[in-house]
N, C-alpha and C positions, 0 to 999 in steps of 0.2 A: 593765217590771213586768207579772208574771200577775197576772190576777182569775180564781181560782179558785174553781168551786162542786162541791157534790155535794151528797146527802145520802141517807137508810134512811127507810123504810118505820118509824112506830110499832107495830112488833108486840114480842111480849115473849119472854123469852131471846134476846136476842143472846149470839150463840156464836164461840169461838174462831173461824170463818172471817171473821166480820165483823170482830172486833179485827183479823186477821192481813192478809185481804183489804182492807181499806179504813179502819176507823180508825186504824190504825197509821202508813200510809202521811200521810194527812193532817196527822198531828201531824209527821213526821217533816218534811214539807212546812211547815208553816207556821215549824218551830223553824231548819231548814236556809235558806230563802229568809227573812227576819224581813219586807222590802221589798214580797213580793207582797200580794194582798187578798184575802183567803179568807172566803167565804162558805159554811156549813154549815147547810142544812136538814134539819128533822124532816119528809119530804114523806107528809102526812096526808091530803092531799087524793086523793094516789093514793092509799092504803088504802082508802077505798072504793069502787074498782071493784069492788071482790068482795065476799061477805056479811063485815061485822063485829060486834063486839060495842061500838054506840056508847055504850054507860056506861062502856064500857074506854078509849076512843080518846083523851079528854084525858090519863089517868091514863099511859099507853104512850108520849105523845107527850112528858111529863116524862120518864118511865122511860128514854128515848132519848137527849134531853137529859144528861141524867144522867151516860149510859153516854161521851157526846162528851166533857163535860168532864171526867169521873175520866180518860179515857185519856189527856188532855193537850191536849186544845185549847181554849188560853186565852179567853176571852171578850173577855182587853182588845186580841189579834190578830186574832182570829177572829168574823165574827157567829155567831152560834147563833138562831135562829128557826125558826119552824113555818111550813110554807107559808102555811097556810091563813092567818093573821095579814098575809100580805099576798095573798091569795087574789084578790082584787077584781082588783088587776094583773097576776097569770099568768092568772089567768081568761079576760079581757079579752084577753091577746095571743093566747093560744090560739085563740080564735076569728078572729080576722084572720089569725094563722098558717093554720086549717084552710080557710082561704078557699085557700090556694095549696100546700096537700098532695092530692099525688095520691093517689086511692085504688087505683090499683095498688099503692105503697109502703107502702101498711098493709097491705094485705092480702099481702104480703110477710113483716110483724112474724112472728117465730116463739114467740112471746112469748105472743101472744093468743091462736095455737095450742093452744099447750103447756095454757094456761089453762083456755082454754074447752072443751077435749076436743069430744065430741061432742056439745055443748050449744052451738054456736057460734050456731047462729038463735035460743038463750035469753040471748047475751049481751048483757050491757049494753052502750048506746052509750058507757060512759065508756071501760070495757075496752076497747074496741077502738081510741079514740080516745085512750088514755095515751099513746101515744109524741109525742102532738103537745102536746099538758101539758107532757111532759118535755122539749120543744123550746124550750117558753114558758119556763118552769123554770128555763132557761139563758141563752135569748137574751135576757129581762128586763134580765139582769144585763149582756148584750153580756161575757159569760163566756169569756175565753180557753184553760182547761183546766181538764178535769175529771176528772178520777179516777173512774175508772172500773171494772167488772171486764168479763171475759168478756162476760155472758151479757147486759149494756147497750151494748155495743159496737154492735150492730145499731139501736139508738133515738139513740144518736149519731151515726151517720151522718146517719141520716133528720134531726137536727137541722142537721144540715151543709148535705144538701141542700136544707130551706128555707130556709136561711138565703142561701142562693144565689142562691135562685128568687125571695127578696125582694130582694138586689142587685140583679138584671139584670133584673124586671120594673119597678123602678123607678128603674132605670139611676144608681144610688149605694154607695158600697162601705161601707154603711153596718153592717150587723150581718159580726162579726166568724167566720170559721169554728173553730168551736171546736175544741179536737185533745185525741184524747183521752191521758190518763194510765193506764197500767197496769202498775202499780209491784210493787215488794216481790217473794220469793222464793217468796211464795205465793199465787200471784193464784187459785186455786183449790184448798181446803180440804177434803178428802174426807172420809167418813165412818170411827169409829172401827174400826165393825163391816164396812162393804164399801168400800174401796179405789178401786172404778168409780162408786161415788155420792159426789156435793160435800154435803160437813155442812150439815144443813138444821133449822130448831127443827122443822118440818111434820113429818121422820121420827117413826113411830112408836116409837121405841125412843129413852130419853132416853140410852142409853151408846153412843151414835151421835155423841154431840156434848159439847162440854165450852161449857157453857154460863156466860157472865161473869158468873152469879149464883150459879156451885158455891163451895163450901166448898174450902180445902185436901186435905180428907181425898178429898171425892167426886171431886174430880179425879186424885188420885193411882190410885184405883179403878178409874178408868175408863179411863187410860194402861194400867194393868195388865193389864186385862183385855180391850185392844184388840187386835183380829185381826193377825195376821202368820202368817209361814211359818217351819217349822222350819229354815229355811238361815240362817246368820251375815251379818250386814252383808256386801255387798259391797266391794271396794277401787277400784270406779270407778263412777260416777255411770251408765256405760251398764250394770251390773252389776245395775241396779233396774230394767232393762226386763225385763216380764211379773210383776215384786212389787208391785203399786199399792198393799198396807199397809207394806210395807216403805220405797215412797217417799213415801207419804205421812207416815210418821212423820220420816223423816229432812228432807223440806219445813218440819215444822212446828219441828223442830227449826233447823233454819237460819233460816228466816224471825224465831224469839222472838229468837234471841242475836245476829241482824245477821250472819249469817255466808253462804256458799257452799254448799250443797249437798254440793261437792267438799271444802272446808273441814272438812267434818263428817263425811262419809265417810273424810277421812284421820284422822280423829281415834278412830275407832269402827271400821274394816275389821276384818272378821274376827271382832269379837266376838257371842255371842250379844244375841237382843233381854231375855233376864236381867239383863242389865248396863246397855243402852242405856237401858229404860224406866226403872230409876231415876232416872238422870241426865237425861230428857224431862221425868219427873213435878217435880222439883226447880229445876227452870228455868221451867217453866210456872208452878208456884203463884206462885214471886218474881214473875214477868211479869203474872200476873191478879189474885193476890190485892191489893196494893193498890186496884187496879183496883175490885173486888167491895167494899173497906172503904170507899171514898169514894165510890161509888153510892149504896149504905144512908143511909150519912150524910147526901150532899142529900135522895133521895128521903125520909129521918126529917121533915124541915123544909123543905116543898116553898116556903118564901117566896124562895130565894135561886134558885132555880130558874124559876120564874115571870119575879124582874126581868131575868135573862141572856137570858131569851126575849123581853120585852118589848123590852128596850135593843136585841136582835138585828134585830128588825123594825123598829123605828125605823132602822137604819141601814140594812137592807135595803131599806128604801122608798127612804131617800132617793137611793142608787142606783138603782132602778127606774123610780122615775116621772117623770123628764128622758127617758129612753129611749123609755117608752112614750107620752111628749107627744109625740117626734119621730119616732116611728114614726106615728102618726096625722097629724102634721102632711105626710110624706113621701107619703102613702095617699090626703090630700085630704081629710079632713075638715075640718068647718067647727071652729071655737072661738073661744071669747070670749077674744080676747085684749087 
């Protein structure tokens, strides 16, 4: 049996890369395996490494919720909670974690980089110190795969390798190395309008991204009006090197209807994108708009959204806190037993 975790960031418009890139995968995961344990977090505790709007954060951290179970992951298979509701416990590991993280290996993350630009000596200690959270995150649960995308790939290792550092300093094969998952047809989601940019809500430009709160209409708009090149589909998948809107549309197209790439290219070669974005726009609204109708719906009546979180951490604890009593007990602490 997998014990499966992940979870998003509470920020607002999640967008097509995130259905495509990761919650899709997940449901596909829990509904294909019924046997494994899947644990799903709202992880709020990292949102604030960076400035937020905290009147917004509980409001975002349902909004998210939300967004998990309208795409399919059940509540009575899956937990659904917010970190911070069991915060006290990854809190707490993270710091015995950072006891035995090197700071070469952070200072490695390209993450904090990217982040902190040239404000790096303005950064915060948490900033810098997320990848060892997201170590805790995981190893709480002694999580054996995680779904992941790209651009986390580098803070899963670094989880791997404490987890290592804590075998073999305590000579027990006790936390599990986690491997990671990097599913789906579209692990990376480019933009509507540039091809060489991954769809981001942060883009300035909202026809950049097809956002799981548009309407039918605005998304059909926005497929429309999505960049491409005057050349016809090509008839082989190597035919989309040097078109990145061209593969990117044909990506998203594969990834919504479960299909091949090549699948999709034999079905479309030769035609212009006149014809193709019909049949993208038409596929997508079926794939997001229920999606979009039963977000509303909870978020209308945030009581049934509240007990999924509630009941989620309840069960999350009680996985966690055997782990982290036997982690302390392995470390040598004292406790009243």
């Amino acid at each position: 049996m997998k014990r499966i975790l992940s979870g998003m960031q509470p920020t607002y418009q999640l967008h097509l890369g995130n259905y495509l890139g990761a919650l899709k995968n997940w449901v596909d995961l829990q509904n294909a395996e019924p046997e494994n344990e899947n644990l799903y977090c709202v992880v709020d505790m990292h949102a604030i490494t960076m400035p937020y709007d905290r009147d917004s954060l509980a409001k975002a951290t349902r909004e998210i919720a939300a967004a998990y179970i309208a795409a399919g992951i059940d509540p009575k298979k899956s937990a659904i909670f917010a970190q911070s509701s069991v915060g006290d416990l990854h809190g707490e590991l993270m710091w015995l974690l950072a006891t035995m993280t090197q700071i070469g290996k952070l200072n490695r993350m390209t993450q904090f980089k990217d982040k902190a630009g040239k404000n790096a000596e303005k950064a915060g200690l948490g900033l810098y110190a997320y990848p060892v959270l997201m170590a805790a995150d995981i190893l709480i649960y002694n999580a054996t795969h995680v779904p992941v995308g790209e651009d986390q790939k580098q803070h899963l290792e670094l989880a791997r390798d404490i987890a290592a550092t804590f075998n073999h300093r305590y000579e027990k094969e006790f936390f599990t190395l986690p491997e990671p998952m990097i599913m789906g047809a579209a692990t990376r989601v480019m933009s509507l309008r540039d091809g060489s940019q991954k769809m981001s809500k942060s883009a300035e430009s909202d026809m950049s991204r097809i956002n799981l709160t548009d309407t039918p209409e605005m998304i059909a708009d926005k497929i429309k009006r999505a960049k491409t090149d005057p050349n016809p589909l090509p008839d082989s998948v190597e035919g989309l090197e040097g078109r990145p809107e061209a593969a990117n549309l044909i990506t998203i197209y594969a990834a919504m209807n479960n299909q091949t790439k090549e699948q999709v290219i034999a079905e479309f070669a030769g035609k212009q994108f006149s014809e193709f974005k019909p049949k993208l726009s038409d596929l997508t609204v079926e794939k997001i708009a229920p999606i979009t109708a039963r977000m509303r719906e909870l978020l209308a009546d945030q009581t049934e959204i509240d007990a999924i979180l509630k009941d989620g951490a309840e069960k999350a604890r009680l996985v966690a806190e055997p782990i982290l009593t036997e982690v302390k007990d392995i470390m040598g602490f004292w406790s009243l037993k």
